[in-house]
C-alpha positions as CSV (number, residue, x, y, z in Angstrom):
1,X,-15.8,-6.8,-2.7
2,X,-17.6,-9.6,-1.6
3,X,-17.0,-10.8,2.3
4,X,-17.9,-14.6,2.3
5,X,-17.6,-15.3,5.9
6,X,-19.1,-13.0,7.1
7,X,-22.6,-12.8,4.2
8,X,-21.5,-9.5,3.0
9,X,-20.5,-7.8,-0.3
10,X,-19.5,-4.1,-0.6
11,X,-20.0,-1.5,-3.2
12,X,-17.9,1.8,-3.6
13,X,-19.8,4.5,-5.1
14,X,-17.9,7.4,-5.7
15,X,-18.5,11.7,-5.6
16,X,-20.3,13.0,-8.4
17,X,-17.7,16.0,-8.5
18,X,-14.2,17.1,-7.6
19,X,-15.6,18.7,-4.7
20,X,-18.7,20.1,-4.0
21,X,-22.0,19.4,-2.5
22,X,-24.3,16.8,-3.4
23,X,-28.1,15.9,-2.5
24,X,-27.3,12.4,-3.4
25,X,-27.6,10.1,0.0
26,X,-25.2,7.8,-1.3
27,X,-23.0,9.3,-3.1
28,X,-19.3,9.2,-1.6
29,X,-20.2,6.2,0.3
30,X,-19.8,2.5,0.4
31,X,-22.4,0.1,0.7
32,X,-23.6,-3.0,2.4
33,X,-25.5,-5.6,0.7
34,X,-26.3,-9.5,1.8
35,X,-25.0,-11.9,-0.7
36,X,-28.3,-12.4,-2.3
37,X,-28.7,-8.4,-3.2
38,X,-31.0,-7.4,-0.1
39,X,-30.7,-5.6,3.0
40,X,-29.0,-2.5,0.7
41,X,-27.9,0.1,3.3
42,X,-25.1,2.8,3.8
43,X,-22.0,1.1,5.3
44,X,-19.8,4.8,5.2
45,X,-19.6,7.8,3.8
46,X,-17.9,10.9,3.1
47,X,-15.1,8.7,1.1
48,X,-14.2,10.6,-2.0
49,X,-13.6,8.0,-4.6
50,X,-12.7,4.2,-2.8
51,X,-11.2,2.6,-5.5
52,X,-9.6,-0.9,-3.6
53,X,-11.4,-2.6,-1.0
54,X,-10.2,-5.9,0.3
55,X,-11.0,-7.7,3.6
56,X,-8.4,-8.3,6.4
57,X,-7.7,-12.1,6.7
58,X,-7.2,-12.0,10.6
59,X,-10.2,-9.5,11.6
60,X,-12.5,-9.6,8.9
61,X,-12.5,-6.2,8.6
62,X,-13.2,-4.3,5.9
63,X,-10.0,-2.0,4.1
64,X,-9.9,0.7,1.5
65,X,-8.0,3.1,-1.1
66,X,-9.2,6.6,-1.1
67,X,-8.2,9.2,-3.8
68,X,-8.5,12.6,-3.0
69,X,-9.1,15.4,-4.6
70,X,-7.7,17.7,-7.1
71,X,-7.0,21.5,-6.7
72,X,-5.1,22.1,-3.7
73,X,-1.7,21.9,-4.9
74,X,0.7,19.1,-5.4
75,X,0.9,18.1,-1.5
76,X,-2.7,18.5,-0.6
77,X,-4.6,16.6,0.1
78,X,-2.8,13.4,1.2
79,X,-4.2,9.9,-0.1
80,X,-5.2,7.0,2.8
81,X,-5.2,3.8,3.7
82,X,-7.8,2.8,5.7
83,X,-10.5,0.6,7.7
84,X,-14.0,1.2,6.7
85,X,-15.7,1.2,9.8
86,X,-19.6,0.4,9.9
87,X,-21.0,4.7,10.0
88,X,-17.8,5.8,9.8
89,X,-17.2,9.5,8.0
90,X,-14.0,10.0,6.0
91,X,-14.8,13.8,5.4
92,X,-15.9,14.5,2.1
93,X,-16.6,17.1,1.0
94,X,-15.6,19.0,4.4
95,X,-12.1,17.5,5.1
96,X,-9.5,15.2,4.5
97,X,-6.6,13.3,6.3
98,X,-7.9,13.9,10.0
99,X,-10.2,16.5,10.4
100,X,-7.9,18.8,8.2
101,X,-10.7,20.9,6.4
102,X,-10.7,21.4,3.1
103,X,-8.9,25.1,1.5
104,X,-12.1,27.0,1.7
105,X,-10.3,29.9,-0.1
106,X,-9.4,28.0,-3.1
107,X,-11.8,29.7,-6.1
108,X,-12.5,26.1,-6.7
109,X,-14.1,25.3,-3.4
110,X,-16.2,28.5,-2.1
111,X,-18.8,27.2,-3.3
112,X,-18.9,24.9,-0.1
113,X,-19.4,27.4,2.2
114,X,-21.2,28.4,4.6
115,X,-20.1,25.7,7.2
116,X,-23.0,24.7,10.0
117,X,-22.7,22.9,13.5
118,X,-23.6,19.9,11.6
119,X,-21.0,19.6,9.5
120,X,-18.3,20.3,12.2
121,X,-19.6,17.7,14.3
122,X,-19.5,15.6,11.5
123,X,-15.6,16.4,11.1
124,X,-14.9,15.4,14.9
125,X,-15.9,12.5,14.3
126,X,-13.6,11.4,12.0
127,X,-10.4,9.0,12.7
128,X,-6.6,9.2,12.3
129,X,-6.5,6.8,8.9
130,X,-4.2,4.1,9.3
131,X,-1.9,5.3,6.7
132,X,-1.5,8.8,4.6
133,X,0.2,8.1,1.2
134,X,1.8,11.0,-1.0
135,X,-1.3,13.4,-2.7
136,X,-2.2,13.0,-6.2
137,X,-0.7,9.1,-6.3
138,X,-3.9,7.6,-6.9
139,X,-4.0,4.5,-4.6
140,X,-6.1,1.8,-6.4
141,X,-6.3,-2.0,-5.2
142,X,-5.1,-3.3,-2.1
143,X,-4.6,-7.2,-1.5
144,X,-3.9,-8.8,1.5
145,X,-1.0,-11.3,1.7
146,X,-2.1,-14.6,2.9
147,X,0.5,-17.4,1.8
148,X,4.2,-18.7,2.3
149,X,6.1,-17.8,-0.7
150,X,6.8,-14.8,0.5
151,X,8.9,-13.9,3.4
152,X,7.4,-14.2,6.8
153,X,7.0,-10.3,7.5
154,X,4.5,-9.8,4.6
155,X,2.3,-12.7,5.6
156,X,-1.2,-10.4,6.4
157,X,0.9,-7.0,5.1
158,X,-1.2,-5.7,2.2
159,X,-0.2,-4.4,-1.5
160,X,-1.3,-1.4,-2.4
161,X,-0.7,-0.1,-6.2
162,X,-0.2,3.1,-7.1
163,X,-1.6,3.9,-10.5
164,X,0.1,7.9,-10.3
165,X,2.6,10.2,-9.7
166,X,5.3,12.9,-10.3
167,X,4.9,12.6,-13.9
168,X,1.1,13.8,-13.2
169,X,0.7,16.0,-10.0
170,X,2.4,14.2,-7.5
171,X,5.3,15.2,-5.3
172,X,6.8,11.4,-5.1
173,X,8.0,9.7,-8.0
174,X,4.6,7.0,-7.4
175,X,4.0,4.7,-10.6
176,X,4.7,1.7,-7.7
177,X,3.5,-1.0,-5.6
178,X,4.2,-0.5,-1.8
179,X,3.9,-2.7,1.3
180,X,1.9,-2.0,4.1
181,X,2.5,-3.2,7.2
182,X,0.7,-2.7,10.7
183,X,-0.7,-4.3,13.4
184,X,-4.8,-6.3,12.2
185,X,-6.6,-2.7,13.9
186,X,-4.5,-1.1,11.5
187,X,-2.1,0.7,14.1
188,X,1.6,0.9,14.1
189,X,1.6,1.7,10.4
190,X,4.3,1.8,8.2
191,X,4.9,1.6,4.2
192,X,7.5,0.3,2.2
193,X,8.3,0.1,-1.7
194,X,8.1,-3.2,-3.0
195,X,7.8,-2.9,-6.8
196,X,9.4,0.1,-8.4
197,X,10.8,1.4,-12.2
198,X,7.6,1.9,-13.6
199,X,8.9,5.5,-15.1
200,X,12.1,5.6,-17.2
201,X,12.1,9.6,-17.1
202,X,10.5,12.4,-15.8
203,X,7.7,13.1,-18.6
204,X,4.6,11.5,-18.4
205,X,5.8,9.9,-22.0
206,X,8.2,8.2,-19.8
207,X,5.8,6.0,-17.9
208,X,5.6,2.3,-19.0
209,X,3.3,1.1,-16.2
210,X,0.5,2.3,-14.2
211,X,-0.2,-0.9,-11.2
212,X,-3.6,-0.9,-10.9
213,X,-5.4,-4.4,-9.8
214,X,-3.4,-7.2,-7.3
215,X,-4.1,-10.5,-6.3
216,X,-2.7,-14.0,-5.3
217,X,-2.8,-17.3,-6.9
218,X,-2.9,-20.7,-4.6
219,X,1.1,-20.6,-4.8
220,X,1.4,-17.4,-3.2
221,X,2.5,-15.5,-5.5
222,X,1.5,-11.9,-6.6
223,X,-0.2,-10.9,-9.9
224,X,-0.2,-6.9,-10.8
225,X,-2.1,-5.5,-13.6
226,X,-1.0,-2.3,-15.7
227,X,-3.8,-0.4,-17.5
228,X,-3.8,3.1,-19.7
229,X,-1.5,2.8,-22.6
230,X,0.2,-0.7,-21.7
231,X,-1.7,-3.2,-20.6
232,X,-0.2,-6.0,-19.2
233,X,-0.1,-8.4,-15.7
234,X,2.9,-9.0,-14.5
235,X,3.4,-12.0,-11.8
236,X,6.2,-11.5,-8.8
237,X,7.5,-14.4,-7.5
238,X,10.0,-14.9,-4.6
239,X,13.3,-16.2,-5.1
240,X,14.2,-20.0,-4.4
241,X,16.8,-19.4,-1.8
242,X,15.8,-17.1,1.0
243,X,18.6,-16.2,3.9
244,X,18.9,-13.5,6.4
245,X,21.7,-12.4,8.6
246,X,21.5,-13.4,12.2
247,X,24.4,-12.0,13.5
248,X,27.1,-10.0,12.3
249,X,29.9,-7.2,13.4
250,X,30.3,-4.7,10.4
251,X,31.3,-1.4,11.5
252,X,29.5,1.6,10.4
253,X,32.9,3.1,9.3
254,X,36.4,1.9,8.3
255,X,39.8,3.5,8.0
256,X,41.9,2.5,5.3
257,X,44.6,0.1,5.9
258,X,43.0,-1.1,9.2
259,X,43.0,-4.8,9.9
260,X,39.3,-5.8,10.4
261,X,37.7,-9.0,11.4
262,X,34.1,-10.6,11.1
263,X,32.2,-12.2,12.8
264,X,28.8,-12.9,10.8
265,X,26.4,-15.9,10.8
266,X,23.7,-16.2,7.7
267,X,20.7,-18.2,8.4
268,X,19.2,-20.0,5.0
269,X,15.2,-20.1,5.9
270,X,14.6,-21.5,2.9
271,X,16.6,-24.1,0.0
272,X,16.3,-24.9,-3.4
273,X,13.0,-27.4,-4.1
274,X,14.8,-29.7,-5.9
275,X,17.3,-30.3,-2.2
276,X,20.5,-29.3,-4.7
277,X,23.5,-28.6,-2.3
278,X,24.0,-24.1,-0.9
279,X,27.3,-22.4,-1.5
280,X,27.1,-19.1,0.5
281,X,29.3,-16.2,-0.6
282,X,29.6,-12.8,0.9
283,X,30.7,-10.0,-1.4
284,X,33.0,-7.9,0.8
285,X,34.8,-5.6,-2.7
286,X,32.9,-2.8,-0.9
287,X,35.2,-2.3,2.0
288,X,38.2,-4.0,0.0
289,X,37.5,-7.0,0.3
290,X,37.3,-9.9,-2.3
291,X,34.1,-10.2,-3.8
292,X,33.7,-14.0,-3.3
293,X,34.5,-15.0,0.1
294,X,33.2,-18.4,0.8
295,X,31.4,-19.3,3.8
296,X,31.7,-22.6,6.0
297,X,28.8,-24.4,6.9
298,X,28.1,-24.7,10.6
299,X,24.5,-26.9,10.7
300,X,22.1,-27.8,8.5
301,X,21.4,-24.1,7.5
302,X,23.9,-22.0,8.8
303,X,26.8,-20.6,7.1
């Protein structure tokens, strides 16, 4: 990923193994370059295999998409969402999540053993990651939302695709995009789905798309490549109408043949390009209701 404003371009280089030790110095690391190819250096290590990197448009910090590894069970070890902090260590092949070591008795991981002081101090120093995603549901790219189509809570929320899950090893159906939201230092995490039905079953047969690769055109909107056996981009756009509730007194629960009055108030934020006139219905069949109840306006917005 390449980090204009600041000179810098980055480099993921992944672990030569599932798990295991390595002599290599930068393996499981990502590097730091200048623009023109010089000033090559170790920017973090102990990543795994960092498959998305993007930069946060508000800090300038750097982000990432670990995958973990492979033979601990469906669960274990989670995936994460992260900042890559300059000599940061992210635990490989020690630990995972934070400072949750690695199943030393698994058959597949002896071979790690013995532990020394070094590599324990090495494991304190590891962070909480910003966000732990489902094992085994193979986080790719991450993009950073930057424009206006979209609603106002995703502006500077990042995409993150999914390229696995239950169909493989996961314990979550995966096969998705998600939103991410937090606060710029990456606190106050919390994920969403945002693009889903990627799997028609439960067999890996069943899977028609694997999200891999996002990113944004001038206009905003969001462009999400599929790879493996169908290959395809597919472009999301938001609708032309956007509206919200801003008020509104619907009861949790309702007893049948009880009068019930509301009170509701729905805010268009924003109208057809082309200025054609709003009709606003609400759709009250589920609580018996009729299904097209037309609502007055009250301003140049409101309904």
């Amino acid at each position: 990923v390449i980090d204009d404003p600041g000179g810098k371009m980055y480099l993921s280089v992944g672990w030569p193994c599932d798990m295991c030790r390595t002599e290599g110095l930068e393996r499981g690391t990502i590097l730091q370059f200048n623009l023109d190819g010089s000033g090559r250096r170790v920017f973090a290590s102990g990543v795994r295999n960092v498959i998305g990197m993007a930069i946060h448009p508000a800090t300038g910090e750097l982000w990432g998409t670990n995958n973990g590894h492979q033979h601990e069970g469906i669960a274990s070890p989670p995936e994460w969402v992260d900042v890559i902090r300059d000599g940061g260590f992210y635990g490989t092949p020690l630990a995972y999540g934070y400072q949750s070591w690695t199943d030393f008795t698994n058959p597949s991981y002896r071979e790690l053993l013995p532990i020394t002081a070094a590599d324990s101090a090495r494991v304190a120093t590891m962070e909480r990651p910003a966000v732990l995603l489902p094992g085994h549901t193979a986080p790719m790219g991450i993009h950073f939302y930057d424009h206006e189509q979209f609603p106002t809570r995703y502006r500077h929320a990042a995409f993150v695709a999914l390229h696995a899950g239950h169909a493989y090893l996961a314990p979550v159906e995966g096969y998705s995009v998600v939103a991410l939201f937090a606060e710029p230092d990456g606190s106050q995490a919390r994920v969403a789905d945002f693009i889903t039905g990627f799997q028609a079953g439960v067999d890996i047969e069943d899977v028609w798309g694997r999200p891999h690769g996002l990113i944004t055109d001038a206009d905003g909107s969001l462009y999400v490549t599929s790879d493996d056996d169908n290959l395809m981009i597919l472009r999301i756009d938001h609708g032309p109408v956007v509206a919200d509730w801003q008020r509104h007194n619907m009861p949790d629960s309702l007893t049948v043949g009880t009068p019930l009055d509301i009170d509701a108030l729905v805010h268009v934020e924003r109208s057809p390009a082309d200025g054609s006139p709003l009709e606003v219905t609400a759709d009250l069949s589920q609580i018996g209701g009729p299904s097209d109840v037309a609502l007055s306006p009250t301003g140049d917005a409101d309904f």
